[in-house]
N, C-alpha and C positions, 0 to 999 in steps of 0.2 A: 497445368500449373494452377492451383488452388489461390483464390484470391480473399481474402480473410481484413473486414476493416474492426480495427480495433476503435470500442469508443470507452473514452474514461477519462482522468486526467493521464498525463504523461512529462508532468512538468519537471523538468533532469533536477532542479531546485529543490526539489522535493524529491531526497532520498528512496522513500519509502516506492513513492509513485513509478520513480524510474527505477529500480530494483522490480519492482512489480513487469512495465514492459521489457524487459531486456529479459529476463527468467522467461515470460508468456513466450519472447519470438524464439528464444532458448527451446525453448520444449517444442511450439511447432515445429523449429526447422526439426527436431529429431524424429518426426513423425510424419512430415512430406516433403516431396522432393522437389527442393527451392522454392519456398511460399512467396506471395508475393502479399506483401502486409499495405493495407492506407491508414496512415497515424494520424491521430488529430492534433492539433496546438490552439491553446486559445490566445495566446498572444500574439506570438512569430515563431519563426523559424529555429530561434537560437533557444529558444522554450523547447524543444524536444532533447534527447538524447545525444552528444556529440558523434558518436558513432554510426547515426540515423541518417546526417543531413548527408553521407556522401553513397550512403547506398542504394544500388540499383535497385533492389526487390523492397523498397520501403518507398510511398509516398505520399510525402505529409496532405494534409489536410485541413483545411480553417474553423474550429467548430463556430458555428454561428449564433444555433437555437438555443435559446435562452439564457446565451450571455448578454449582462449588460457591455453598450447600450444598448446592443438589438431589440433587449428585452422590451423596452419602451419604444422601440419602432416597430416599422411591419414588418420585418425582417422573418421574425418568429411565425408569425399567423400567415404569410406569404408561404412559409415551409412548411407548412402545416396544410394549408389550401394545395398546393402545386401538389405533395404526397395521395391528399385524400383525389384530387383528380386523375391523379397514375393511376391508382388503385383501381378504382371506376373504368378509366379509358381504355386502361390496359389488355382488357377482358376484351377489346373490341377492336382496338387500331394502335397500334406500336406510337406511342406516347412519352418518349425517351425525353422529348424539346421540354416538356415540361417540370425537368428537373437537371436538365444540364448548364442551367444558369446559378446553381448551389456547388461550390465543394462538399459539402455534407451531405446531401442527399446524391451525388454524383457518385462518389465513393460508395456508398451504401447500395444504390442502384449496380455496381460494377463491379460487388463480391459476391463470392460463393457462399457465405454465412460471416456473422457478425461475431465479434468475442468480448465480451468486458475484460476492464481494468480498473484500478481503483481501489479497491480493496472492503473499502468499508462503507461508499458511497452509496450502495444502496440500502437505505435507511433514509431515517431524520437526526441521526447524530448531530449534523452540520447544517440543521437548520429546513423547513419548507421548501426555500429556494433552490439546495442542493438535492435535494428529494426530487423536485421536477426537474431539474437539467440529465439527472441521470437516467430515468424514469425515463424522458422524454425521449432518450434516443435510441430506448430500445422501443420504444411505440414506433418510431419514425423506424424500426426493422421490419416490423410486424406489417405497417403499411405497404412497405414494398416489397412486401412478398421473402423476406428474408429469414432464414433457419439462424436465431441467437441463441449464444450461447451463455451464460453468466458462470463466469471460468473463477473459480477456487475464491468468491468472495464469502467476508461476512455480510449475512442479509437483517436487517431491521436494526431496532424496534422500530414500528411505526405507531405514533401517539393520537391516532383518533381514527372512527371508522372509515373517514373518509380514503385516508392516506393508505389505510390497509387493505381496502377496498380496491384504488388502483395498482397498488402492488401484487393482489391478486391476483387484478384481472390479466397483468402483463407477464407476470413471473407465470401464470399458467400458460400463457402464447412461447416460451421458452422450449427449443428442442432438447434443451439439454442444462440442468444446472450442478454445480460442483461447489460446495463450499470449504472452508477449512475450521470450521469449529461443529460442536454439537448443539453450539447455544443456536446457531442459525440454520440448523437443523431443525432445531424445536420451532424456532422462529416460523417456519416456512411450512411443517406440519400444522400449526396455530393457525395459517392463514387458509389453509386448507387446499394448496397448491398439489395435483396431482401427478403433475409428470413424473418423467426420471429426475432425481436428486442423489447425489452422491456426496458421501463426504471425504474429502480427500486433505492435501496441505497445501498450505500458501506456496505457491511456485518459486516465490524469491529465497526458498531454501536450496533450491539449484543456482542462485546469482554465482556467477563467476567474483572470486577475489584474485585484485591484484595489485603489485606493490609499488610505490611508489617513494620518490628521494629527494626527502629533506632531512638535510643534513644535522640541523638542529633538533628538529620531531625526534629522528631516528637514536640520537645521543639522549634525550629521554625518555625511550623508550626500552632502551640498553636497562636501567632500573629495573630494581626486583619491588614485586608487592605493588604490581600496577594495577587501576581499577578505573575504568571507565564508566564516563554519565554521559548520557543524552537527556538531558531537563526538560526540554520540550518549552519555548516562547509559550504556546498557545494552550498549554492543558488548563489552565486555571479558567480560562474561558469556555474551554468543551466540559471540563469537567466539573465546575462550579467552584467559588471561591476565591481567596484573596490571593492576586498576584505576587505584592508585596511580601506578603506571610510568605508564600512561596518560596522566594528570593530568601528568606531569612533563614527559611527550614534547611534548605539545600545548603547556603553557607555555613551551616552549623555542623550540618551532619559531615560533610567534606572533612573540615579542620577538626572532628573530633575523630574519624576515622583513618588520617594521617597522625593524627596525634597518637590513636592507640595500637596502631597497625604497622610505625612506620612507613604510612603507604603513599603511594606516588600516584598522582590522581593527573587525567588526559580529560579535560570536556570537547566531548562532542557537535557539534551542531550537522544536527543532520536535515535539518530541513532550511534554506537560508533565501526563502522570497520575502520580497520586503513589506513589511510590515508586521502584524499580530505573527505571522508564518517564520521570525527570524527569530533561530536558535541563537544566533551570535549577540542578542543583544540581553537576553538572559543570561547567556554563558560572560559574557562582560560585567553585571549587573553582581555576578555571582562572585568574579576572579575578583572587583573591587574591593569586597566584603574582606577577604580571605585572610586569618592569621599567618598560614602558610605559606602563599605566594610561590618560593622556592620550587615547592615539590609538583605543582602545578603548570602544570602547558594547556596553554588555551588554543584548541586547534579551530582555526576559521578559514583554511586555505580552502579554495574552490576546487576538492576533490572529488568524481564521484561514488555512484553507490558503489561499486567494485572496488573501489580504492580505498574506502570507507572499511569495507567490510576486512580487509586486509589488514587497514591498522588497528578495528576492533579485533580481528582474530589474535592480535599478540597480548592481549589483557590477561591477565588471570581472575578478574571477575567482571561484570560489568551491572552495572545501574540504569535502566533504560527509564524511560517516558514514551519516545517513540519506538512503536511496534517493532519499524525492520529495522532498525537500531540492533532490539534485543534478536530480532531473524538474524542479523551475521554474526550477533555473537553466538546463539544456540547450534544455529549450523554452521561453526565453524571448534564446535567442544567448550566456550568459555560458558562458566556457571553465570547464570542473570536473577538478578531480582529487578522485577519489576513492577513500575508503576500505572496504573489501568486508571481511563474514565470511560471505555466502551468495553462491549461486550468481546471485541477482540482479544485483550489481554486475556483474559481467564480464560480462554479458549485457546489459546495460545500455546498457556502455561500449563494447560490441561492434556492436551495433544501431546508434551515431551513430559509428562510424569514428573511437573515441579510445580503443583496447584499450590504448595504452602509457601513460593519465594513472589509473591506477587500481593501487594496492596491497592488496593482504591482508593482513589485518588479523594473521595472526599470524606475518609478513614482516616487520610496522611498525618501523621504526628511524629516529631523528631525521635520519639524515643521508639516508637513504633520501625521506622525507617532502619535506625540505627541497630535494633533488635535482628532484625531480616537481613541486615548486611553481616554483622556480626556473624547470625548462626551460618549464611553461606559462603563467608570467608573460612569459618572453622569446619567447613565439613567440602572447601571446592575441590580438594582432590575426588572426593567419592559422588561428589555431582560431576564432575568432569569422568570419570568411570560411566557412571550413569547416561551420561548425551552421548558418551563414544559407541554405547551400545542399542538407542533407540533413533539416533539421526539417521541412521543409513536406514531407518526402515521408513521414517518421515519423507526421506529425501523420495523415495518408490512411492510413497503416495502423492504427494509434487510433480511426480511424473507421470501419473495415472490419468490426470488432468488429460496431458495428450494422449494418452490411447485411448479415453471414451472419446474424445474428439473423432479421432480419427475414425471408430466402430462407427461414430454417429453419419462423418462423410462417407465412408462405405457404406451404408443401407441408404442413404441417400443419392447413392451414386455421383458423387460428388468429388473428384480424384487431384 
């Protein structure tokens, strides 16, 4: 039985993330027989996926390194010292004691290779800080001797020599990397990383959908000329700009696009941890605004990503901000315009043959917004044509992810 520690976020609050794990142990299990996965959480237990906490072949895990507060204690330099003296001792005298005082380095000591998650975390998108939390724990692979893999992500940018210097050095200690755009393709040729590189698609194009009963939802969703948003709490922050403005843009373009659409508009929140991370307080900020009111449902129930993606699948068009927002709408046939502050959107939107329904975010202008929705409400039958005839070939490169896995544990005899 192959034993496989996943490191990344995995926080179920975060659609994206958990669409992300549940797709990854998705494609493993199709590829070995019965893996046994170690999850990380950085808060608790109820931070993973609901499905996770009761199964046998899944166990969690605490991340420790370079979360605050560890950050500021010895917590970090303690995992860092106890790894670098395996490494050393290893070679010499079975040295196990000095890491079974860590869940993180336990796990990582007690799998067969390591796999990321995350999607887009490695880069500096989200800051220096997030740069070394993720960085850090595939170095803490490398130290113990461990084959990683960096499974279907975007990689970069990184903004100075330093930063792209240890991404180098680590992305080249990598058995195996996979991403899902060409931008981080280019990205990782730039760095001048030599291994195997493949570009494949994001996994969360395989997330199972499934449906769910609210009675009320469901009676607005009966509605013709339905068109879903995911706004996204935090894009004015990742992607530069006024949040406010924000807030005003999105109110405008809604009520002018019920207005000329007759359309019946569902907000999303797909990501809902508390703070900067909470869609439902934009999605609130927004519903306030609204001429409409009527034709709007504000959806905030704590559903997840599969459930999510179920009641994006019934839209006839959708408006994303967040990425696997617009992943269950794509792969599930609904036409997406969307809104980009990283290098994932256009990569995204590039991979399913709709590079012109996709704006950046700090391009965004009402009339712009309105233009994009416009031209893919009047042509979503023949973009709907369009994704029924490239998903099923996306969905094979989603899955590809697991067969170079797997090529890669067979030469390593790894079973």
């Amino acid at each position: 039985m192959i034993k496989i520690t996943v490191v990344g976020p995995t926080d179920r609050l975060n659609r994206g993330t958990e669409a992300l794990i549940l797709s990854r142990v998705k494609i493993m299990d199709q590829f070995f027989n019965r893996p046994y996965f170690f999850v990380q959480y950085a808060s608790n237990l109820a931070s993973i996926p609901k499905q996770f906490i009761s199964n046998p072949r899944i166990e969690p895990y605490k991340k420790t390194a370079l979360i605050l507060p560890a950050f500021v204690s010895l917590n970090t330099p303690m995992i860092l010292i106890s790894a670098l003296l395996w490494r050393i001792l290893s070679n010499f005298v079975k040295a196990d004691f000095l890491l079974s005082w860590n869940e993180e380095l336990n796990a990582v000591k007690s799998s067969d290779i390591v796999v990321t998650t995350g999607g887009d975390v490695l880069s500096e998108d989200y800051g220096l800080f997030s740069f070394l939390i993720h960085f850090f724990a595939l170095f803490l692979s490398i130290l113990l001797k461990k084959p990683f893999i960096v499974f279907a992500e975007s990689v970069g940018p990184f903004k100075s020599s330093i930063t792209a210097s240890i991404a180098k050095f680590i992305l080249s200690k990598a058995a195996l990397i996979t991403v899902r755009d060409e931008i981080s393709l280019n990205h990782i040729d730039k760095l001048g990383v030599k291994g195997p590189v493949y570009l494949t698609a994001d996994s969360a194009f395989l997330l199972d959908k499934k449906d769910v009963r609210n009675p009320i939802m469901d009676d607005f969703m009966e509605n013709d000329n339905l068109i879903g948003f995911s706004i996204s709490n935090a894009i004015a922050e990742w992607g530069g700009g006024s949040y406010d403005e924000y807030i005003e843009l999105i109110t405008e373009v809604i009520d002018t696009i019920i207005e000329n659409y007759e359309a019946n508009v569902i907000l999303i929140a797909h990501v809902t941890i508390d703070g900067l991370n909470d869609d439902r307080l934009i999605n609130q900020r927004v519903f306030d605004g609204l001429r409409n009111k009527k034709r709007v449902f504000n959806l905030n129930e704590d559903y997840s990503s599969e459930e999510l993606k179920g009641i994006i699948s019934k839209c006839d068009l959708f408006v994303g901000a967040r990425m696997h927002a617009n992943i269950a709408a794509l792969s599930t046939c609904v036409p997406v315009v969307a809104i980009s502050y990283s290098i994932k959107t256009p990569g995204l939107m590039k991979l399913c043959g709709l590079e012109d329904y996709y704006i950046e975010f700090k391009d965004l202008t009402e009339d712009q917004l309105i233009s994009k929705i416009s031209e893919a409400w009047e042509n979503r039958d023949d973009i709907k044509k369009h994704l029924e005839k490239v998903i099923p070939g996306i969905k094979r490169k989603a899955l590809r992810n697991g067969e170079l896995v797997r090529e890669l544990c067979d030469s390593l005899g790894i079973t």
